[in-house]
PyMOL Python script that loads the backbone (N, CA, C, O; Angstrom):
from pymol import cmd

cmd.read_pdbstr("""\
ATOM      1  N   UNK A   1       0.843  -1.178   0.000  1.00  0.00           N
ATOM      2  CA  UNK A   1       0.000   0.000   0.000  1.00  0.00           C
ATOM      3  C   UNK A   1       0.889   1.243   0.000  1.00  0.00           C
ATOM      4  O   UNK A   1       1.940   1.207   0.640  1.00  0.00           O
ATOM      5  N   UNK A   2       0.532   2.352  -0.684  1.00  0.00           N
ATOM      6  CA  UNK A   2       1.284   3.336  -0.648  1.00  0.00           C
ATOM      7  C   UNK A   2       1.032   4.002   0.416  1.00  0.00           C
ATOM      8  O   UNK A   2       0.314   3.480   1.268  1.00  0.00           O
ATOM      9  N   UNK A   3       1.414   4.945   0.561  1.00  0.00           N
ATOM     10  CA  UNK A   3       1.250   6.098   1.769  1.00  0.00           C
ATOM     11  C   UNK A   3      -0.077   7.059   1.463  1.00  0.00           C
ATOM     12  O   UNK A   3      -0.121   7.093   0.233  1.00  0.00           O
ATOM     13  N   UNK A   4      -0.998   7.724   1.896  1.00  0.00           N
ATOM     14  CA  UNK A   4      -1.605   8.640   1.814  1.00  0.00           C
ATOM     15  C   UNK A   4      -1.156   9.758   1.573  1.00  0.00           C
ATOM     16  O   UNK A   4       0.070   9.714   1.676  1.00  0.00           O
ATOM     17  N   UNK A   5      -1.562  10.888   1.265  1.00  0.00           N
ATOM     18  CA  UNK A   5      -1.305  12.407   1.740  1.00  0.00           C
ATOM     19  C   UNK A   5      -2.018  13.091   2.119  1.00  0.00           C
ATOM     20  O   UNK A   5      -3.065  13.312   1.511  1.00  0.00           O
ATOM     21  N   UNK A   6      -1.624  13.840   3.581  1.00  0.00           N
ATOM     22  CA  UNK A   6      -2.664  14.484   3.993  1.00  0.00           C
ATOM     23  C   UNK A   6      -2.233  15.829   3.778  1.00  0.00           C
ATOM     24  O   UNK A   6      -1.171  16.359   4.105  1.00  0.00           O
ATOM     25  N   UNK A   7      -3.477  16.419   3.023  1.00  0.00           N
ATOM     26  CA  UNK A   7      -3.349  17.410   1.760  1.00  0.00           C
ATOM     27  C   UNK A   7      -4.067  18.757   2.952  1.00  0.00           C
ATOM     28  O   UNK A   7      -3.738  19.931   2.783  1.00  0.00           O
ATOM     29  N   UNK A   8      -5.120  18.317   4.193  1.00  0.00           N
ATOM     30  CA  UNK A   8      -5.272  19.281   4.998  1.00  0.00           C
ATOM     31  C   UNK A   8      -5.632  18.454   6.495  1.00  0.00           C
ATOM     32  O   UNK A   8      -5.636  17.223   6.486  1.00  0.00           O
ATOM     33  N   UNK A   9      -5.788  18.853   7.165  1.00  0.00           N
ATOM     34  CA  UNK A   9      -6.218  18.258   8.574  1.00  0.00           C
ATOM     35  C   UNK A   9      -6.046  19.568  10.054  1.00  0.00           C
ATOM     36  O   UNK A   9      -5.495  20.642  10.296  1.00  0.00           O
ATOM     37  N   UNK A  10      -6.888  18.607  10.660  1.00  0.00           N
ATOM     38  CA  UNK A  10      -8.020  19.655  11.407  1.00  0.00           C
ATOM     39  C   UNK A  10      -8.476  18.942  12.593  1.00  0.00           C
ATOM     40  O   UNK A  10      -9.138  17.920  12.414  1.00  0.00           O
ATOM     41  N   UNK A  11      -8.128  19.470  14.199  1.00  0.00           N
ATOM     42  CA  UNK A  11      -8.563  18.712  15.050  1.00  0.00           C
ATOM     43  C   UNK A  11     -10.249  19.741  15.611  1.00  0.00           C
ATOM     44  O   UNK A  11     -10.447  20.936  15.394  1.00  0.00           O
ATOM     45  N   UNK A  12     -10.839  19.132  16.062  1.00  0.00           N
ATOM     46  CA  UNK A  12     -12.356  19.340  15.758  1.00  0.00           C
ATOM     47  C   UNK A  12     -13.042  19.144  17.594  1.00  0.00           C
ATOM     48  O   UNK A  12     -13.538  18.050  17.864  1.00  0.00           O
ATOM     49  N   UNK A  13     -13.024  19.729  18.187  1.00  0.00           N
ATOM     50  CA  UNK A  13     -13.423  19.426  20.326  1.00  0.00           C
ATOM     51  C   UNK A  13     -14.557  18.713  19.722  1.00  0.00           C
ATOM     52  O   UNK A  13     -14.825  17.514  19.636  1.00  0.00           O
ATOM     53  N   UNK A  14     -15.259  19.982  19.254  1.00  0.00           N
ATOM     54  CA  UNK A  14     -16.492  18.814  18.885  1.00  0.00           C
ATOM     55  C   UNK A  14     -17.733  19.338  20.229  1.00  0.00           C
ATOM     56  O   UNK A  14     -18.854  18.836  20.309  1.00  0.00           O
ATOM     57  N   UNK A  15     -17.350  20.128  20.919  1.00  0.00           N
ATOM     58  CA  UNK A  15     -18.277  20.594  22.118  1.00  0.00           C
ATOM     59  C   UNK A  15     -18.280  19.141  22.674  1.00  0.00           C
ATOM     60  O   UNK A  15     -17.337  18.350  22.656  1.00  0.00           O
ATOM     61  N   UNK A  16     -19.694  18.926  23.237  1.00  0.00           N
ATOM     62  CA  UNK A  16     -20.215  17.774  24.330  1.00  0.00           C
ATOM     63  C   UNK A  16     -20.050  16.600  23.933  1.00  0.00           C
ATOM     64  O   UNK A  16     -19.973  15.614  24.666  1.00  0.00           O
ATOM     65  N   UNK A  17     -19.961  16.614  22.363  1.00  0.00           N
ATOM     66  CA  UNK A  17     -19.729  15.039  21.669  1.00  0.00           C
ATOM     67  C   UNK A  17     -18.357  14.881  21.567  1.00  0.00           C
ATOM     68  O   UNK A  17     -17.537  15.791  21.691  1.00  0.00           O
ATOM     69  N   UNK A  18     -18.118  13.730  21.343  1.00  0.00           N
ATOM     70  CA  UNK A  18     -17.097  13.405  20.764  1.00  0.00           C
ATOM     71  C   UNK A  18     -15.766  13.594  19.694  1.00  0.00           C
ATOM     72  O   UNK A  18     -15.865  13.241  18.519  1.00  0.00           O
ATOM     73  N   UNK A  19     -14.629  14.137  20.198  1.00  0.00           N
ATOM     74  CA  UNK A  19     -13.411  15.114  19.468  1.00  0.00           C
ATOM     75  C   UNK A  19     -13.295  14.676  18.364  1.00  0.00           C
ATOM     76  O   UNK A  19     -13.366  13.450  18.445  1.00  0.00           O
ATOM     77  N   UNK A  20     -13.166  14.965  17.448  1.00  0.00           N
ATOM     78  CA  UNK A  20     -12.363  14.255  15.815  1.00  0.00           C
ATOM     79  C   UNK A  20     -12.140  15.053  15.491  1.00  0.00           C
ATOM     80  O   UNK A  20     -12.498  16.206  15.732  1.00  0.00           O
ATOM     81  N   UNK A  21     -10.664  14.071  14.063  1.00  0.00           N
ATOM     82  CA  UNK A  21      -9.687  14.875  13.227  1.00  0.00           C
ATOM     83  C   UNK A  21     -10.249  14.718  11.905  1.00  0.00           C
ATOM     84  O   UNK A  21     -10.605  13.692  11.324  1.00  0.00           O
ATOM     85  N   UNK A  22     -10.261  15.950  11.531  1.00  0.00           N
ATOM     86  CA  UNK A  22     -11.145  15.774   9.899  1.00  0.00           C
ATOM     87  C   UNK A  22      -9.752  16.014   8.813  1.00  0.00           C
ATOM     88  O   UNK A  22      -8.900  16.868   9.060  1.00  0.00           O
ATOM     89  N   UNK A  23      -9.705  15.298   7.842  1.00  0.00           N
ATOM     90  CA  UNK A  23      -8.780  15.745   6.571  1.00  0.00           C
ATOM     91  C   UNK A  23      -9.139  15.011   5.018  1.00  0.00           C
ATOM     92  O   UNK A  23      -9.820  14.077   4.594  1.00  0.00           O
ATOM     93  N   UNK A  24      -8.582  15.653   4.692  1.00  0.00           N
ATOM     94  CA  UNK A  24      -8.426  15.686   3.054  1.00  0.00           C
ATOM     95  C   UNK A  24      -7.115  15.155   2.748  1.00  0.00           C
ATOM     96  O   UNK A  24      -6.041  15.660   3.074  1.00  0.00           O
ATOM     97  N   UNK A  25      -7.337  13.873   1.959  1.00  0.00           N
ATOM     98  CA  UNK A  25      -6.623  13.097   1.439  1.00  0.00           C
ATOM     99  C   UNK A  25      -6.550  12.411   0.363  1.00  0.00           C
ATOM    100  O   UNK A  25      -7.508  11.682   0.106  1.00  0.00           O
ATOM    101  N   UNK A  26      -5.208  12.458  -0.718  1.00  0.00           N
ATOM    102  CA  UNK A  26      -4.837  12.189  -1.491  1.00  0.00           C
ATOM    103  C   UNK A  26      -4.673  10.520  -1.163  1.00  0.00           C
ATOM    104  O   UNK A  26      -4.121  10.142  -0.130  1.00  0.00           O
ATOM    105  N   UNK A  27      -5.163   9.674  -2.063  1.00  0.00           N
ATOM    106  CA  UNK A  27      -4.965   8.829  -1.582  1.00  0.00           C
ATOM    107  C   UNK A  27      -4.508   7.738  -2.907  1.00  0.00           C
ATOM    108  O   UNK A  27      -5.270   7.018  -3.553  1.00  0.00           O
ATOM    109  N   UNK A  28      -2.929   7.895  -3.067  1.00  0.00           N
ATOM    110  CA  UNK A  28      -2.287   6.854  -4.330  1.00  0.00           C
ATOM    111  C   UNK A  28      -2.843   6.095  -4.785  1.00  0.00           C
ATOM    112  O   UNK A  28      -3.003   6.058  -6.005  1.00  0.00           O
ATOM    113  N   UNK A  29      -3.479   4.971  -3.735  1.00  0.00           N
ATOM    114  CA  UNK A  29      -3.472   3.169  -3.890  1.00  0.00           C
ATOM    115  C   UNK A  29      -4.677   3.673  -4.755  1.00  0.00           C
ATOM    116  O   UNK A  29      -4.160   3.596  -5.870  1.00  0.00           O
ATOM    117  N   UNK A  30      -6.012   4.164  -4.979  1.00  0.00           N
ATOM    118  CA  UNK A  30      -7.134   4.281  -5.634  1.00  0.00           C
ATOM    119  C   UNK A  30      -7.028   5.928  -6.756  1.00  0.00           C
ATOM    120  O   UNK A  30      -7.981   6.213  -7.482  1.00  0.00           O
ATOM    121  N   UNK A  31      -6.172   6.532  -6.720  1.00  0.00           N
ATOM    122  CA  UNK A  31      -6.314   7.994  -7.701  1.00  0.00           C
ATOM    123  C   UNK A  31      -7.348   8.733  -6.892  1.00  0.00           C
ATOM    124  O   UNK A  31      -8.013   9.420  -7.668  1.00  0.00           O
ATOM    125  N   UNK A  32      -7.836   8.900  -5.393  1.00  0.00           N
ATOM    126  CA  UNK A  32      -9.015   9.409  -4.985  1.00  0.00           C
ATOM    127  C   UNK A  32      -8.385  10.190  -4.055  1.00  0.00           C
ATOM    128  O   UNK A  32      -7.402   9.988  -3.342  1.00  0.00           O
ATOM    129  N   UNK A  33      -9.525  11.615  -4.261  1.00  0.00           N
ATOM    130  CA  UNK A  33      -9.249  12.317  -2.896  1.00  0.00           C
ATOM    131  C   UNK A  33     -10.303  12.306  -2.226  1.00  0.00           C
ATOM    132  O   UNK A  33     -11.504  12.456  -2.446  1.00  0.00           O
ATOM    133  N   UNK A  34      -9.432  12.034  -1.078  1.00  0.00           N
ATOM    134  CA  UNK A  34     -11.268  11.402   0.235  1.00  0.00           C
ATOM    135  C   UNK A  34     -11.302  12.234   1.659  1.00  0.00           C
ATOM    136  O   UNK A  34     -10.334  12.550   2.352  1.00  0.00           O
ATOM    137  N   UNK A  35     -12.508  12.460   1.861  1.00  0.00           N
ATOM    138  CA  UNK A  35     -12.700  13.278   2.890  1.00  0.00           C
ATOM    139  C   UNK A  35     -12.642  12.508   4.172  1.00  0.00           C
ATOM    140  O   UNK A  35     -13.594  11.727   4.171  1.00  0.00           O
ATOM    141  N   UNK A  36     -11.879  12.385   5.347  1.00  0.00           N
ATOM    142  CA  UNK A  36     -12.020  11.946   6.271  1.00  0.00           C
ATOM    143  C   UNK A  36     -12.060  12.267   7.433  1.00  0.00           C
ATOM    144  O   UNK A  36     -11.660  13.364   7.822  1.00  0.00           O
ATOM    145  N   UNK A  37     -12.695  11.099   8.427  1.00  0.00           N
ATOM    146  CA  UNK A  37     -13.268  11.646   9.747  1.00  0.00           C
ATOM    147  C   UNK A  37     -12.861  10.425  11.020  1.00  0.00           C
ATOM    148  O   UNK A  37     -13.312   9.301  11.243  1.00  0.00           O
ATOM    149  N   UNK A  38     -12.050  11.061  11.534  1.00  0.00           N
ATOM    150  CA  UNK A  38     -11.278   9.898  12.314  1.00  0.00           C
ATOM    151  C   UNK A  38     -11.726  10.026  13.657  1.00  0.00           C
ATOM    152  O   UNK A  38     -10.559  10.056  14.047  1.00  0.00           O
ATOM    153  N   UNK A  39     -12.196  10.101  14.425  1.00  0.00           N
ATOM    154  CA  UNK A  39     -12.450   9.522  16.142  1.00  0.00           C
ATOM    155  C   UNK A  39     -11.418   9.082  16.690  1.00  0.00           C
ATOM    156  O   UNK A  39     -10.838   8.097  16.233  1.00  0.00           O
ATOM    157  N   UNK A  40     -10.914   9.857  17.982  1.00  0.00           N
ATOM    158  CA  UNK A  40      -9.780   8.680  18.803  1.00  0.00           C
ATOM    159  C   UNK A  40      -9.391   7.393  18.971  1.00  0.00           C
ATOM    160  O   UNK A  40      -8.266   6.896  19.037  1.00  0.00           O
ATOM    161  N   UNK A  41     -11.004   6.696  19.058  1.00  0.00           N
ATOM    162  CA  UNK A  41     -10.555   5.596  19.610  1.00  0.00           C
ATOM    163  C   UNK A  41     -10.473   4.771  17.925  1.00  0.00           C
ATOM    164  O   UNK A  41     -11.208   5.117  17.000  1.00  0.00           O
ATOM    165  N   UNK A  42      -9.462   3.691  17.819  1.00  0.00           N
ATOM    166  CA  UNK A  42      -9.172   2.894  16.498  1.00  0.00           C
ATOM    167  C   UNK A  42     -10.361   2.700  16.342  1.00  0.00           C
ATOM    168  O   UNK A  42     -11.300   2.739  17.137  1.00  0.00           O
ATOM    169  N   UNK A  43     -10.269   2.370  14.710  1.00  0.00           N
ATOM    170  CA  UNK A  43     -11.811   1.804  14.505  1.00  0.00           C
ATOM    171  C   UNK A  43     -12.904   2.261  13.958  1.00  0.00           C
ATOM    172  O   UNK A  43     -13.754   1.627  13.332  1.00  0.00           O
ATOM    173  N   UNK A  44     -12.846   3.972  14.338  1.00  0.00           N
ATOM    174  CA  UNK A  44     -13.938   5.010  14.269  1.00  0.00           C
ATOM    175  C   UNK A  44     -13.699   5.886  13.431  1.00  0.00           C
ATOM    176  O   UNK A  44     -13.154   6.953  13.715  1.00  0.00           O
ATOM    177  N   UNK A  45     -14.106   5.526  12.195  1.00  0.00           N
ATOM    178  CA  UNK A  45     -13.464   6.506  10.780  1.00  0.00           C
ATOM    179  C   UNK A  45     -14.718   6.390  10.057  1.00  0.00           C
ATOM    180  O   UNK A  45     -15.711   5.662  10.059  1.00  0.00           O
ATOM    181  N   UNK A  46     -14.270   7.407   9.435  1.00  0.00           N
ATOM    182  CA  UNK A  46     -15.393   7.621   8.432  1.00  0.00           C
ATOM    183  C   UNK A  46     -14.663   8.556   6.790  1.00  0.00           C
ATOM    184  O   UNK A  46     -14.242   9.703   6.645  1.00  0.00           O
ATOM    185  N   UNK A  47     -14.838   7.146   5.618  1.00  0.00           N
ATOM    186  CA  UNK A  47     -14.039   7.914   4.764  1.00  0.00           C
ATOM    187  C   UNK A  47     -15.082   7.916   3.410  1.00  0.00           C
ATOM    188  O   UNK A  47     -15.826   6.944   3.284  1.00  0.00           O
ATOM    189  N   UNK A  48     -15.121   8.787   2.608  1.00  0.00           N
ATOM    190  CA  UNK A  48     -15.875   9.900   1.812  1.00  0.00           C
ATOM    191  C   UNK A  48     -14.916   9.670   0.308  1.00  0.00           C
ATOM    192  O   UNK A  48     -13.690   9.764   0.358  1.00  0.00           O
ATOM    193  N   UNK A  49     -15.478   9.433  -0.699  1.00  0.00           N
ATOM    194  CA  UNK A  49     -14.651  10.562  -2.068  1.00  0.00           C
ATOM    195  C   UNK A  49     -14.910  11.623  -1.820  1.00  0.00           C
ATOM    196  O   UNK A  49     -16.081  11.993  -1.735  1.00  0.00           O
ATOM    197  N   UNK A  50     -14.324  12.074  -1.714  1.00  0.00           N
ATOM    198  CA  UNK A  50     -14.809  13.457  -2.446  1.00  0.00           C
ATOM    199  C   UNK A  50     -15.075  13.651  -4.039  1.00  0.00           C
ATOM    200  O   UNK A  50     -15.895  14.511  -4.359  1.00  0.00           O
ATOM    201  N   UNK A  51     -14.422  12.895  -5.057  1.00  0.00           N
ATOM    202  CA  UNK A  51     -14.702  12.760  -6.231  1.00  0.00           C
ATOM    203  C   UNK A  51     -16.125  12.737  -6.494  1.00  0.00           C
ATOM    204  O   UNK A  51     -16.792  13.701  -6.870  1.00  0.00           O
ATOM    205  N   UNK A  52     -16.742  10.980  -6.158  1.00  0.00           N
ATOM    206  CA  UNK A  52     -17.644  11.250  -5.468  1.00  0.00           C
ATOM    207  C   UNK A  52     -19.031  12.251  -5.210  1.00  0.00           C
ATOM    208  O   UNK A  52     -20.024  12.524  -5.885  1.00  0.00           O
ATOM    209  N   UNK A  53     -18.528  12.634  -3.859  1.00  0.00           N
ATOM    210  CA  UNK A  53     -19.253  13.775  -3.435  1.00  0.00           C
ATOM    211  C   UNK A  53     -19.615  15.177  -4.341  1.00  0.00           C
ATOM    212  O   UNK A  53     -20.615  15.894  -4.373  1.00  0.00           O
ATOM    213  N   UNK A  54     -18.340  15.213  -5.043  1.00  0.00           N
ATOM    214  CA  UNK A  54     -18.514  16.750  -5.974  1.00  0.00           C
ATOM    215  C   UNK A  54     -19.195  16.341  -7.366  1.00  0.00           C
ATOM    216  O   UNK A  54     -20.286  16.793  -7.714  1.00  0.00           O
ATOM    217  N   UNK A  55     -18.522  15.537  -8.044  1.00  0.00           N
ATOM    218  CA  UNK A  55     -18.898  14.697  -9.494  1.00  0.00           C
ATOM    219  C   UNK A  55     -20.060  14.182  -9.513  1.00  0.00           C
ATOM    220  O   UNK A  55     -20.762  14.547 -10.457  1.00  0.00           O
ATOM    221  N   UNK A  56     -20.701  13.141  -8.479  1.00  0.00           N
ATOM    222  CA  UNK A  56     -21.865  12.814  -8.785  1.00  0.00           C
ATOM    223  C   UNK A  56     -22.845  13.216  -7.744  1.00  0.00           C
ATOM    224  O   UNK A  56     -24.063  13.098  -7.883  1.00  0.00           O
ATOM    225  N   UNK A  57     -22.272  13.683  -6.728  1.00  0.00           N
ATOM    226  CA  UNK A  57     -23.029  14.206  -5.645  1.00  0.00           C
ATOM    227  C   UNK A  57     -24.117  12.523  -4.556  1.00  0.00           C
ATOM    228  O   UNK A  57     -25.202  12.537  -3.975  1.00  0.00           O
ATOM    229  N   UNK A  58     -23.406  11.739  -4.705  1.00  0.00           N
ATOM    230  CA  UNK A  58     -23.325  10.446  -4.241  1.00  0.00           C
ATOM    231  C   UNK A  58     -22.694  10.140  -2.826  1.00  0.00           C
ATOM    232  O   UNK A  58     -21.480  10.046  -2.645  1.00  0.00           O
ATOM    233  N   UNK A  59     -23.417  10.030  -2.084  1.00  0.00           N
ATOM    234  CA  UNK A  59     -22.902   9.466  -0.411  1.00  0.00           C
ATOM    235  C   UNK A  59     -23.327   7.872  -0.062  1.00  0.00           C
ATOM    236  O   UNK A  59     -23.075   7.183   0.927  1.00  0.00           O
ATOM    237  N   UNK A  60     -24.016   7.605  -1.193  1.00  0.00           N
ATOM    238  CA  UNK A  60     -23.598   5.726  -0.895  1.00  0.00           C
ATOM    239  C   UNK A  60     -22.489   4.933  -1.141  1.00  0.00           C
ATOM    240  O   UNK A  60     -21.632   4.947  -2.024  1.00  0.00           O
ATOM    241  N   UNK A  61     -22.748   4.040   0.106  1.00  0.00           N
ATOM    242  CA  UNK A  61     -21.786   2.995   0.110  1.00  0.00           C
ATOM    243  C   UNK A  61     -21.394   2.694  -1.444  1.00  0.00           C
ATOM    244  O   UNK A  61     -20.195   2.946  -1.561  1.00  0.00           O
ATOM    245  N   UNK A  62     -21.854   2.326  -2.477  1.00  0.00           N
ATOM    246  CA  UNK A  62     -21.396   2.249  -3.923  1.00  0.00           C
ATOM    247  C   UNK A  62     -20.288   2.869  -4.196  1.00  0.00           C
ATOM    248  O   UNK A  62     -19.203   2.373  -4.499  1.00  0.00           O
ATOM    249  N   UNK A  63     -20.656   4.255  -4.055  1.00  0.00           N
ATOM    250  CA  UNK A  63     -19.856   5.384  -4.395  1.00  0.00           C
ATOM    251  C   UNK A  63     -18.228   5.179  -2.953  1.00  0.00           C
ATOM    252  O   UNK A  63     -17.432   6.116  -3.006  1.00  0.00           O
ATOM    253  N   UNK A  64     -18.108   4.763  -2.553  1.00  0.00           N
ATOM    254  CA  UNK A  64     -17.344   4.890  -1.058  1.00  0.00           C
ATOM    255  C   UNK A  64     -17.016   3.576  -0.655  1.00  0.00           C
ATOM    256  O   UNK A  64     -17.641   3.087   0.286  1.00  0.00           O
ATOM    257  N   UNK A  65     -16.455   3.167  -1.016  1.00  0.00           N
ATOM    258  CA  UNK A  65     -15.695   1.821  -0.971  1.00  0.00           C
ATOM    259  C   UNK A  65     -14.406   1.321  -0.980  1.00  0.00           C
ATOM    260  O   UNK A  65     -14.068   0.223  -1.421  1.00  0.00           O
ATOM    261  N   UNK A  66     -13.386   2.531  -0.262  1.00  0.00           N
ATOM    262  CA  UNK A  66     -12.257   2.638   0.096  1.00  0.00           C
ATOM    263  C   UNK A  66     -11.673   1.352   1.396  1.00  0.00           C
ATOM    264  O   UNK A  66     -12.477   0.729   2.090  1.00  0.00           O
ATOM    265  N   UNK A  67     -10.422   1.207   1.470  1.00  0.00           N
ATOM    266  CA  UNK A  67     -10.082  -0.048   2.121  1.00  0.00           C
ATOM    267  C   UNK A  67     -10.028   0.964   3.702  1.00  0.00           C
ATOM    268  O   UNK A  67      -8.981   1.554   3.969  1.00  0.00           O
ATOM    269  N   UNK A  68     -11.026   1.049   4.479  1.00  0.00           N
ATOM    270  CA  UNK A  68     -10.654   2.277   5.162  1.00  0.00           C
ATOM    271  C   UNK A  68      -9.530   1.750   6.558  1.00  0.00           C
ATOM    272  O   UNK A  68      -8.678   2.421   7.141  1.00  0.00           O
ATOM    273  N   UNK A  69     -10.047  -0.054   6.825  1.00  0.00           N
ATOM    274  CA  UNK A  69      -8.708  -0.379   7.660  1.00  0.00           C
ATOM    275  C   UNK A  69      -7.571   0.095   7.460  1.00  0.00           C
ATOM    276  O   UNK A  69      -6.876   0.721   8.259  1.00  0.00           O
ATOM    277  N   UNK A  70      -7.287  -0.260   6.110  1.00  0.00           N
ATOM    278  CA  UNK A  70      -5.602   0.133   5.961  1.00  0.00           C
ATOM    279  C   UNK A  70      -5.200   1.887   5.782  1.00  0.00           C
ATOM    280  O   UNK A  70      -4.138   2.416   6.111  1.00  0.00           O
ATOM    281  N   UNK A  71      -6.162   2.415   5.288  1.00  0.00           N
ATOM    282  CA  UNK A  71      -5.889   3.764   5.371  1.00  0.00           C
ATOM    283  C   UNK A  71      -5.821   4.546   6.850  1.00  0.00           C
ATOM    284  O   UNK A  71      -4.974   5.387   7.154  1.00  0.00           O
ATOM    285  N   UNK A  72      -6.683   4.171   7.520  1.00  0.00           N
ATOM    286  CA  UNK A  72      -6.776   4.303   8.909  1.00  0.00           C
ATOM    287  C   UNK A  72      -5.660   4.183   9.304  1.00  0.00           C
ATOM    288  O   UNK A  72      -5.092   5.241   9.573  1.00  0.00           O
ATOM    289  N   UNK A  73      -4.958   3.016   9.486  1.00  0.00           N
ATOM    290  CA  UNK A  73      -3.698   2.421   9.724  1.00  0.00           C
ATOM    291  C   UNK A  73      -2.492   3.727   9.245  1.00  0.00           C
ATOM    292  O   UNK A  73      -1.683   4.255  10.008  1.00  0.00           O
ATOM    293  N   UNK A  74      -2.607   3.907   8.337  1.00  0.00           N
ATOM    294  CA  UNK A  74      -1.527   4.667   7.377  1.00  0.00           C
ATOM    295  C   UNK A  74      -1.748   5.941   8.205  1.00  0.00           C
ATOM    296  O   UNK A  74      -0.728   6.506   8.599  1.00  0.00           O
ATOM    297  N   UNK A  75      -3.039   6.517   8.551  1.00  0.00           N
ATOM    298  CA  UNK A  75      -2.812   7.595   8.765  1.00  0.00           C
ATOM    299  C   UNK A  75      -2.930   7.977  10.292  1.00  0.00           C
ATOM    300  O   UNK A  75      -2.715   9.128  10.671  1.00  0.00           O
ATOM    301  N   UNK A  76      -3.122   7.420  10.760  1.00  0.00           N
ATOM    302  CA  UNK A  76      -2.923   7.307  12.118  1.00  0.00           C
ATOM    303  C   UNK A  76      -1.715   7.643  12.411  1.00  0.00           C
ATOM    304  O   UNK A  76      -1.491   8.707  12.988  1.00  0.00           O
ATOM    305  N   UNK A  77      -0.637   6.701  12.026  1.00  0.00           N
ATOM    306  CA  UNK A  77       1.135   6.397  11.549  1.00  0.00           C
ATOM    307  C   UNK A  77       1.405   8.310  11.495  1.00  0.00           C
ATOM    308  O   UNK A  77       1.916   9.019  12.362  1.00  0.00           O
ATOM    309  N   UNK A  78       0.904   8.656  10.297  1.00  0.00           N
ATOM    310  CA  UNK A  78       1.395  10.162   9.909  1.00  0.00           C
ATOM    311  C   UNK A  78       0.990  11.117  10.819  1.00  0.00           C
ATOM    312  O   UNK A  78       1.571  12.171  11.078  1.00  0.00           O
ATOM    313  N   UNK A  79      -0.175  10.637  11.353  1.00  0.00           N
ATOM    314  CA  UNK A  79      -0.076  11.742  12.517  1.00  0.00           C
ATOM    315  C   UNK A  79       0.292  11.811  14.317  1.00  0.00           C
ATOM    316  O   UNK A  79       0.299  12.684  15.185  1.00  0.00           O
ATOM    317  N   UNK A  80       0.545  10.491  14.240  1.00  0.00           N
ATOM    318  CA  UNK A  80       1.584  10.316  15.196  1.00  0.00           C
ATOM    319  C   UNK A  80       2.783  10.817  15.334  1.00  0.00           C
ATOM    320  O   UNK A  80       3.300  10.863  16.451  1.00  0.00           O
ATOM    321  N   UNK A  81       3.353  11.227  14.341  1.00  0.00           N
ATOM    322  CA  UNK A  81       4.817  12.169  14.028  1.00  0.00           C
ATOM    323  C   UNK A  81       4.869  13.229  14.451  1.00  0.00           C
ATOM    324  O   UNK A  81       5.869  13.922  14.258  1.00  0.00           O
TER     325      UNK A  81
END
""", "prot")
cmd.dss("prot")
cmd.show_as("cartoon", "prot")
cmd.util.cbc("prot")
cmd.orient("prot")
């Protein structure tokens, strides 16, 4: 798997709910840039085309079918640094 790029990112309090890191990512292994939404605890992601989202204006699973374990993985890694 290649590496991601995180093209923007953004930590988010989130008020009373729950904190997350939102970013925009380039993502090699597929030619896609995907919007993502990561939660502290592993596990709790949420990943988007944006291609997608802008091009066909599509938020189903169809459309969004990224390997999000391993990206998760990857980017977790990068922002641990």
């Amino acid at each position: 798997m290649f590496k991601p790029v995180i093209l923007d990112s953004d930590f988010h309090s989130n008020g009373e709910a729950r904190p997350f890191t939102a970013m925009i990512v380039d993502d090699p292994n597929d030619g896609e840039t995907k919007l993502v939404v990561m939660f502290e605890e592993p596990g709790n992601i949420a990943v988007l085309s944006l291609d997608c989202l802008i091009n066909e204006e599509d938020i189903s699973s169809k459309c969004h079918n990224s390997r999000s374990d391993k990206l998760e993985e990857a980017l977790r890694e990068e922002l641990d640094r």
